[in-house]
FITI-477346 format. One line per field, with one value per residue (C-alpha): x, y, z; residue number from 1. Coordinates in pm, whole numbers. Layout:
% residues N
east = c(X:...)
north = c(Y:...)
up = c(Z:...)
resi = c(NUM:...)
***
This chain:
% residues 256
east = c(20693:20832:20511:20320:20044:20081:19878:19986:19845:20031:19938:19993:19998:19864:20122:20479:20732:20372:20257:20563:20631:20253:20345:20658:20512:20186:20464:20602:20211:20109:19764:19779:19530:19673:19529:19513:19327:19245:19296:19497:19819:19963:20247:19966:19947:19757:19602:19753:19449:19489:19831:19826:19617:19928:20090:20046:19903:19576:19500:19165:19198:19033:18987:19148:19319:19598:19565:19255:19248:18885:19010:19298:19159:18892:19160:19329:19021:18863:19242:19212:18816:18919:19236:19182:19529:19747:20128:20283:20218:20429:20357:20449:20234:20394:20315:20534:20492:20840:20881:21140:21103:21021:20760:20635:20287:20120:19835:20151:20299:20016:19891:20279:20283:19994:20030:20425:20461:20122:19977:20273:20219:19866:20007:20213:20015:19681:19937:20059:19715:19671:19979:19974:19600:19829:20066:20406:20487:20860:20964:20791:20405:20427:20676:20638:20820:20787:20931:21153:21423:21755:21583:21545:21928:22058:21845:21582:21671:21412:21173:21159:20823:20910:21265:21159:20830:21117:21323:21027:20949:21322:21289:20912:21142:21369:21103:20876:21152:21288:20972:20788:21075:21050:20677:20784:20728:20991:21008:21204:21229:21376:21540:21499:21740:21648:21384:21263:20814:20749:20638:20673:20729:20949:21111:21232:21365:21695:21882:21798:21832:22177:22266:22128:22355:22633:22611:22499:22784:22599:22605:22229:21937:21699:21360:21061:21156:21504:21320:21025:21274:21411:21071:21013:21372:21252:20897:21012:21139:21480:21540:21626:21777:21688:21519:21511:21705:21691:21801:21917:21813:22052:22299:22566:22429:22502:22807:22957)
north = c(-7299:-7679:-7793:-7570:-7743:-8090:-8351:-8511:-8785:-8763:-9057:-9027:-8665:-8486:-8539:-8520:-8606:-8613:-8281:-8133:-8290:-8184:-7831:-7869:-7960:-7672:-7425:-7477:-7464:-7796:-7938:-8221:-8495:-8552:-8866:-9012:-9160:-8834:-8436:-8402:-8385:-8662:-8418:-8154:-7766:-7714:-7903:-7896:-7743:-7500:-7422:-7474:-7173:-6992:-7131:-7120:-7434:-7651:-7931:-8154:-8413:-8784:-8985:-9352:-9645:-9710:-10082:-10135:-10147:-9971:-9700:-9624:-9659:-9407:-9165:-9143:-9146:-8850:-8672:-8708:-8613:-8302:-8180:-8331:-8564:-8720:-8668:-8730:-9058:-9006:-9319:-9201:-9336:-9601:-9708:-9907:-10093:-10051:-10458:-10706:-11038:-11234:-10968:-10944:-11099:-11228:-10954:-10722:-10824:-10820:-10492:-10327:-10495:-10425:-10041:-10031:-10275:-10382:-9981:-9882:-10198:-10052:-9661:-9799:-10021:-9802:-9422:-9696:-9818:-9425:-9337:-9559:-9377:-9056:-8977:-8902:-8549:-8541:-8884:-8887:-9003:-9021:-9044:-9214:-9096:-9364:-9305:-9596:-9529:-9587:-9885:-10055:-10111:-10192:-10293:-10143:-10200:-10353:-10284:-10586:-10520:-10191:-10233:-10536:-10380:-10072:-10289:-10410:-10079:-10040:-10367:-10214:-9921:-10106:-10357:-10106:-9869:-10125:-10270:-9961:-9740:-9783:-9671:-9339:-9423:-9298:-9479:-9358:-9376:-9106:-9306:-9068:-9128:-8969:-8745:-8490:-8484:-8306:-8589:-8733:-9112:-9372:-9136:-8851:-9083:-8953:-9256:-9296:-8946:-8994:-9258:-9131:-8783:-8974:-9187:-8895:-8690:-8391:-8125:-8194:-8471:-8452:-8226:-8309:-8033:-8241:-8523:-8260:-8123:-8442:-8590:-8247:-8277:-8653:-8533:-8266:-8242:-8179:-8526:-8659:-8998:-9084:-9404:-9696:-9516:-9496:-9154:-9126:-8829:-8864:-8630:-8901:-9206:-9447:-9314:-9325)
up = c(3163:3041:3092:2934:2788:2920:3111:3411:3653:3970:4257:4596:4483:4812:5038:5072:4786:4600:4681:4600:4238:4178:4276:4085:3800:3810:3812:3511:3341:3335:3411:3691:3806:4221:4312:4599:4888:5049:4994:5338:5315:5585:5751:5736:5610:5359:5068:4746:4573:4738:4672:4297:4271:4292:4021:3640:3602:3726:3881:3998:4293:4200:4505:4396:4547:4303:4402:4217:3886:3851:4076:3854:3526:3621:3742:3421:3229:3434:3362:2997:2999:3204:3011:2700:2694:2916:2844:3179:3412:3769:3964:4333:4555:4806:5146:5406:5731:5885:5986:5941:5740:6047:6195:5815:5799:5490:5520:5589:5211:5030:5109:5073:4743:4600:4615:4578:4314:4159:4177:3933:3696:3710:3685:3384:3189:3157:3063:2786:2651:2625:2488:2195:2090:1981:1737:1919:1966:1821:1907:2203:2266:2638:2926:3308:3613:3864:4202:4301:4606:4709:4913:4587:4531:4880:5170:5352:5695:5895:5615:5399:5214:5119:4991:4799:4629:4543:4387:4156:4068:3906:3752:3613:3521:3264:3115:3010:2866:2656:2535:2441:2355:1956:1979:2161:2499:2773:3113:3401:3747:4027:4357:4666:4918:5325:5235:5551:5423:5744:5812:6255:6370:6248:5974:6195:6486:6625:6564:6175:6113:6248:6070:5761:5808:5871:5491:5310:5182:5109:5396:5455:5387:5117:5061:4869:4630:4544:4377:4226:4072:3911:3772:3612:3432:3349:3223:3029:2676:2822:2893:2545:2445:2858:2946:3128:3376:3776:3866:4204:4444:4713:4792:4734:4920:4656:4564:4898)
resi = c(1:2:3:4:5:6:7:8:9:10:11:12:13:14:15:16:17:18:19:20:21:22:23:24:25:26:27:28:29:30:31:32:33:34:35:36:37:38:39:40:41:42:43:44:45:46:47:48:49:50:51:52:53:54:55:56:57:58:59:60:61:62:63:64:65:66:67:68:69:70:71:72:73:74:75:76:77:78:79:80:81:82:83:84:85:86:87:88:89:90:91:92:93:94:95:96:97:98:99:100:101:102:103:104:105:106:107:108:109:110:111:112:113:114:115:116:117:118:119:120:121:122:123:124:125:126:127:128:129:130:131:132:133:134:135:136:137:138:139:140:141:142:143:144:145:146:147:148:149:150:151:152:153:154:155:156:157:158:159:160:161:162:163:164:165:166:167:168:169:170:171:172:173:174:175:176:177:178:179:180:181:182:183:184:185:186:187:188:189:190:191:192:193:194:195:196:197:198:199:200:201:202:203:204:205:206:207:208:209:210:211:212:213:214:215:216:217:218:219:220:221:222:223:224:225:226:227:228:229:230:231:232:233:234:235:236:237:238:239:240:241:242:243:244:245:246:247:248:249:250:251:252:253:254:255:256)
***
């Protein structure tokens, strides 16, 4: 129960590495806000909801584009009306087209961008405005998770958009940890490498999936439950004297 007590917003928190840090995180007691775009889970099965009823914690689902500023303001705020505080802000939600530079079109860029990189300075700045309303708990008035990727140190292959709106949110990462760390604010990030959602398509074709086995050391690829388990470490009180940091979820990627 390490989050026993706590407030957390969770976007793109209804399917995949989403729903499962949301799950994560209701099991150990806290109260989470999944937003998202829709209730549905992409790769299917059932919706998270649902599933939280099984845990110790809560949740409520607040339909939002993280893009807009409106949309993500009102989020929060409906998080903090409904549990009273917010003490944890995971910024998760991504999207990606799967295109080269040269197929990459303008409208292509923008719309990448403005969830990957501009709906975590959104995700960031408005848990901040919040966070400095309270007195710190310990030394800590607030934490953010944001989910980065092992895309955003090395290239995305044929996946320029993505990769480079991953990289920002690293760079996002390290700004905000060292300019709000004196007033108690933590800021880290947790870099997936091949995560299996359940999710069909471009992510499960058999030539990526054998390329990906073949640079991960460990004796399998990743789970949604890997990098759950990582953000709760990261939102929790366990991580102390931790920030700025870009934790990789890998099973040896980088290091190899």
């Amino acid at each position: 129960m390490r989050m026993r007590g706590r407030s957390v917003v969770v976007t793109g928190g209804a399917s995949g590495i989403g729903k499962a840090i949301s799950l994560r995180l209701a099991s150990e007691g806290a109260s989470v806000a999944i937003v998202d775009l829709q209730r549905q889970p992409l790769e299917g099965g059932a919706e998270v909801l649902a599933e939280v009823e099984n845990h110790p914690g809560n949740a409520i689902f607040v339909q939002a584009d993280v893009s807009r500023w409106q949309d993500l303001d009102r989020a929060v705020s409906t998080a903090i009306a409904e549990f009273g505080r917010l003490d944890v802000m995971v910024n998760n939600a991504a999207i990606s087209v799967g295109k080269p530079l040269l197929e990459t079109s303008e409208e292509d860029w923008e719309r990448v961008m403005a969830v990957n990189a501009k709906g975590v300075f959104f995700g960031c700045k408005r848990s901040i405005q919040q966070f400095l309303l309270r007195e710190p708990r310990g030394e800590v008035r607030g934490r953010i998770v944001n989910i980065s990727s092992q895309h955003g140190m090395i290239c995305a292959p044929q996946n320029f958009a993505y990769g480079v709106g991953k990289a920002t949110v690293v760079y996002i990462t390290r700004q905000v940890a060292s300019d709000y760390a004196k007033e108690g604010i933590v800021c880290n990030a947790v870099a997936p490498g091949k995560i299996l959602t359940g999710r069909a398509g471009r992510a499960v074709d058999p030539d990526r999936l054998a390329y990906s086995h073949a640079r991960t050391p460990w004796s399998r690829l990743g789970r949604p439950e890997d990098v759950a388990n990582a953000v709760l470490f990261l939102a929790s009180d366990e991580a102390t004297y931790i920030t700025g940091e870009n934790l990789m979820v890998d099973g040896g990627w980088m290091a190899s």
